[in-house]
N, C-alpha and C positions, 0 to 999 in steps of 0.2 A: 432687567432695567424696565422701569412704567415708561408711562408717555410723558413727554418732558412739556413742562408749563412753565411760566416767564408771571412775571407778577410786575404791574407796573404802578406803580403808588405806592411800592411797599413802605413809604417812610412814615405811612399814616396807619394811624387806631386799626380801622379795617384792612388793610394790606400786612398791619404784624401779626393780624387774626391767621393771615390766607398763610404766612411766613407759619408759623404755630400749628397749625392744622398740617400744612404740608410736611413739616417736618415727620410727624408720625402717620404718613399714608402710605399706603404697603404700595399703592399702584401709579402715584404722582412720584416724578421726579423733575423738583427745581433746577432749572436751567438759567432764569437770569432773576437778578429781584433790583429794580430801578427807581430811581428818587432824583426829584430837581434838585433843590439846593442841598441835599446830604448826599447826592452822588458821593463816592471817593471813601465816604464811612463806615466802619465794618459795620456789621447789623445789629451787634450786640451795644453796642454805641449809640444808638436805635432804639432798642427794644432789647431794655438791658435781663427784660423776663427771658430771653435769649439766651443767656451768655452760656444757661446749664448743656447747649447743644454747639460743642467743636465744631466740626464741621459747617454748621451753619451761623454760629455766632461771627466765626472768621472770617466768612463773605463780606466781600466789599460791596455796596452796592452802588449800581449802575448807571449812567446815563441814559436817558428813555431811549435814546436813538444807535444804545447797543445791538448787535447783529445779532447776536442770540435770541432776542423777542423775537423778532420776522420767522427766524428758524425753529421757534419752539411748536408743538404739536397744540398747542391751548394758548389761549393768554388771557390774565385775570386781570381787567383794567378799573382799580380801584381810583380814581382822578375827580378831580372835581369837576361842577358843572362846566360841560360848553369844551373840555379836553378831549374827552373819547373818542367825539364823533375825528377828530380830527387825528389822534394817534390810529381809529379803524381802519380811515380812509386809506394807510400808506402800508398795512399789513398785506399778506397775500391772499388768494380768495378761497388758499385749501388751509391755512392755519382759524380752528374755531375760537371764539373770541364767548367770555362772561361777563359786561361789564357790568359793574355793580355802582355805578354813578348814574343819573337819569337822563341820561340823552335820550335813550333811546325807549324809554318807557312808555311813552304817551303817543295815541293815534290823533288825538285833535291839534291840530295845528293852533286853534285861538288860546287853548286849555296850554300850551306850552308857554304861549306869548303870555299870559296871563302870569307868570312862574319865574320865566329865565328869558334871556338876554341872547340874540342871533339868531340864523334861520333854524327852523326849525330839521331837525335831523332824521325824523323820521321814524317808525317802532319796529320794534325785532320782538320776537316772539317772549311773552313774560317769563317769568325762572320761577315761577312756583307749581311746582309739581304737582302738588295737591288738590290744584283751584279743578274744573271739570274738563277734562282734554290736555291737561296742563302739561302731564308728564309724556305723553305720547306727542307731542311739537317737540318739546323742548329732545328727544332723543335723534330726532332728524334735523336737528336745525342746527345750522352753523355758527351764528348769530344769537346771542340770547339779551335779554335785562332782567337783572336782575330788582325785584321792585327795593322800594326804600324801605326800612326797618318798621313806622308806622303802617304803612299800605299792609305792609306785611301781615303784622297781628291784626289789624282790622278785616280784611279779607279771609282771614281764615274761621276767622268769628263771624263775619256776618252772609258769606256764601251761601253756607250750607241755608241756610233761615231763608233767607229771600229767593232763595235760585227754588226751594220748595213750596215757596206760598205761603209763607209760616209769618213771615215779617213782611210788612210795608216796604218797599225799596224807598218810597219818596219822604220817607219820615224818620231820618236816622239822623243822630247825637252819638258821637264819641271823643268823651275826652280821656288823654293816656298821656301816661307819665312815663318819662325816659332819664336814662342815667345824660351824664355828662358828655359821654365819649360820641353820641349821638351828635352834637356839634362839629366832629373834629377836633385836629388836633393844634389849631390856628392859634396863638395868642390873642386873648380877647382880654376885657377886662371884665366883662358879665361874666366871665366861665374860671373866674381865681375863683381859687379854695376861700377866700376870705369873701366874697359875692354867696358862691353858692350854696357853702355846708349853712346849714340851722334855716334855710329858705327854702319855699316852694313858691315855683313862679309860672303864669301862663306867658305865649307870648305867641306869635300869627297865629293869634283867633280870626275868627268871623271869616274864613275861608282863603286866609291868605298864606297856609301853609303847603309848600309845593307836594305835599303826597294826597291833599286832599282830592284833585282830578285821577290818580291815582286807583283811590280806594271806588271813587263814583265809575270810574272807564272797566272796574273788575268787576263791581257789585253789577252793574247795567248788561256787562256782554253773559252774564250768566243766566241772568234771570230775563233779559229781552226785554225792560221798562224801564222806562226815566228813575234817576236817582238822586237825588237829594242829602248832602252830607253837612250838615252840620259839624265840625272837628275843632276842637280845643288842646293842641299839644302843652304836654306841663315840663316843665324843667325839675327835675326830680335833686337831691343831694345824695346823689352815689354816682359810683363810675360809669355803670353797664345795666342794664337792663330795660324792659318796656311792657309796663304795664294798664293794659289799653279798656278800660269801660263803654263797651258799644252797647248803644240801646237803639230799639226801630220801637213801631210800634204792632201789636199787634193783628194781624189780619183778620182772625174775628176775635169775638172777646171770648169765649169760652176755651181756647187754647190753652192745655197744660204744660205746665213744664214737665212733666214726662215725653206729650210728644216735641217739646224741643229739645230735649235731649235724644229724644229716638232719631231723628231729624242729623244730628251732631256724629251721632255712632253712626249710623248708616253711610257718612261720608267719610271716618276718619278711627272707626275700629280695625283697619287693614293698613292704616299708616305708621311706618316704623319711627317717627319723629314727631307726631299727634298725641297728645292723651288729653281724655274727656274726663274730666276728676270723676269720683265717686259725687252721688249727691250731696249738697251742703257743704261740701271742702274746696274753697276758694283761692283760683293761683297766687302766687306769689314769684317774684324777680327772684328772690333769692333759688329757690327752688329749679332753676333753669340757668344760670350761672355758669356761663364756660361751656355752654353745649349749643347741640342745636336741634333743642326740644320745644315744644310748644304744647303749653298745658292752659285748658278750657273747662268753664264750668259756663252752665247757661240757669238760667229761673224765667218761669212767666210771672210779671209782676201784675196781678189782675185789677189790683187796685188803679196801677196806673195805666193800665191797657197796653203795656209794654214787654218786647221781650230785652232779656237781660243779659249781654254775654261778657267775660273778661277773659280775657289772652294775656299770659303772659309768656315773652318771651328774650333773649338775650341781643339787644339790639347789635351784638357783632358778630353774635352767631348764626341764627336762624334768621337775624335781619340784616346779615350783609356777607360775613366770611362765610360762615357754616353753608348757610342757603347756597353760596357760590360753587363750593365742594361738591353739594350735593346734587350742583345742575351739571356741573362738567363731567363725574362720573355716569350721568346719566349720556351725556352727550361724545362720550368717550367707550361708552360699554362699557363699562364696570358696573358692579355691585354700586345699586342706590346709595348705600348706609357704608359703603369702603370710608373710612378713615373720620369716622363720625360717631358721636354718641348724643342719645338723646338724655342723658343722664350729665345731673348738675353738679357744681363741687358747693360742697357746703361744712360749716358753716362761711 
């Protein structure tokens, strides 16, 4: 028997991710999976990709204020803005907690108010492994956040560059495009099939989208200088994925793209869920699909005095489910990469 984890949100996109992924992990064992208004409903009812696993398609799931959460060894609190802090507060102080919603993501108190609605709640240590020191907090800590699916692929692409001196921290532009599911799973009417297949649309530009303090509070604690982000999120016609074009500029102009890919390697040729493409083969969403991998390619564009990076990655896996797996086995002692692949389904 693993250590038992409790999932609270499970009625949403990211909690059928964290449902999916648990099912096939050798060393997680689900003990509650909770939802407000589909409490009482099996899971497969839910999340009818479900139904192929007995055992778990036939769970009913739970009332948030089930006794099994308190009692489980982890809890994955996938909830929306302004919940967490409030289902963390009534947990115990020895069950660890991943929450993968943003309460608790941000150290500036103005940067929160600027975002989201009530006091501010405070920050727990980030859930990206990879960033510099990332993965050595996140194994001693009880408390974790996990960042949001853009911060995600933007921080992994522009770290390694600015934290080396390579890029401008105070000059960076990144616009990235993300599937549907990235919204949630709320009824809207911008988010019908008949809205968004055959369109591609921006929407909080000019810094009014909430991961942009996000990607400026990772890029800044690395490199120790003001940051500057520019971010244009795109609303993509497909379900799942994020694929993010970050550009800074660069620090002198004779910088090659050799050394920003040496730059690239140097921080993420020993990462089991990284890969830095071959030169000239450009990621792609598809390509990452159901996993929780993350594929980069970088250029210096001398023309423009910039450097060039693109991430993509699956915005429910490496930027919400998968990421979460991957911070609880670390925060649990397990194997990193238990019950994970960085490998995509395709076509």
């Amino acid at each position: 028997m693993g250590a038992r984890v409790a999932v609270a949100g499970a009625s949403g996109y990211a909690g059928g991710e964290l449902l999916r992924l648990l099912a096939g992990h050798p060393d997680l064992e689900l003990a509650v999976a909770t939802a407000a208004s589909s409490a009482g409903l099996p899971v497969a009812d839910v999340h009818p990709h479900l139904a192929g696993l007995p055992p778990l398609a036939d769970r009913r799931l739970q009332p948030l204020d089930d006794d099994a959460v308190a009692a489980s060894d982890l809890v994955f609190l996938a909830l929306p803005a302004g919940q967490s802090a409030v289902v963390a507060a009534t947990l115990p102080a020895d069950v660890k907690i991943v929450d993968l919603g943003p309460d608790f993501r941000l150290a500036d108190s103005a940067a929160w108010a600027r975002h989201y609605t009530g006091a501010h709640p405070g920050r727990w240590v980030t859930g990206t492994p990879e960033l510099p020191g990332g993965r050595a907090k996140i194994r001693t800590a009880d408390r974790v956040a996990a960042p949001g699916c853009y911060a995600t692929a933007a921080m992994l692409a522009l770290v390694p560059l600015t934290a080396a001196g390579l890029a401008d921290p105070a000059d960076i532009v990144i616009v990235a495009a993300s599937g549907t599911s990235g919204a949630g799973r709320s009824l809207r009417a911008d988010l019908l099939a008949t809205e968004v297949m055959g369109s591609v649309s921006a929407y909080a530009a000019a810094g009014a989208h909430r991961h942009t303090p996000e990607i400026e509070q990772a890029i800044g604690e690395a490199c120790g200088r003001p940051v500057s982000v520019s971010f244009t999120p795109v609303l993509a016609p497909m379900p799942r994925g994020i694929l993010a074009t970050c550009t800074a500029r660069l620090a002198a102009p004779d910088i090659s793209t050799e050394e920003l890919r040496a730059s690239l390697a140097a921080c993420y040729d020993a990462e089991p869920f990284v890969a830095l493409l071959p030169a000239g083969r450009w990621p792609a969403t598809g390509s990452v699909t159901g996993s929780n991998g993350v594929q980069l390619q970088v250029a210096a564009d001398r023309r423009a005095g910039r450097a060039v990076v693109v991430a993509a990655i699956d915005n429910l896996g490496k930027g919400a489910a998968g990421q979460a797996i991957q911070v609880a086995n670390l925060m649990l002692g397990l194997p990193e990469t238990a019950g994970l692949t960085p490998i995509g389904v395709a076509p």
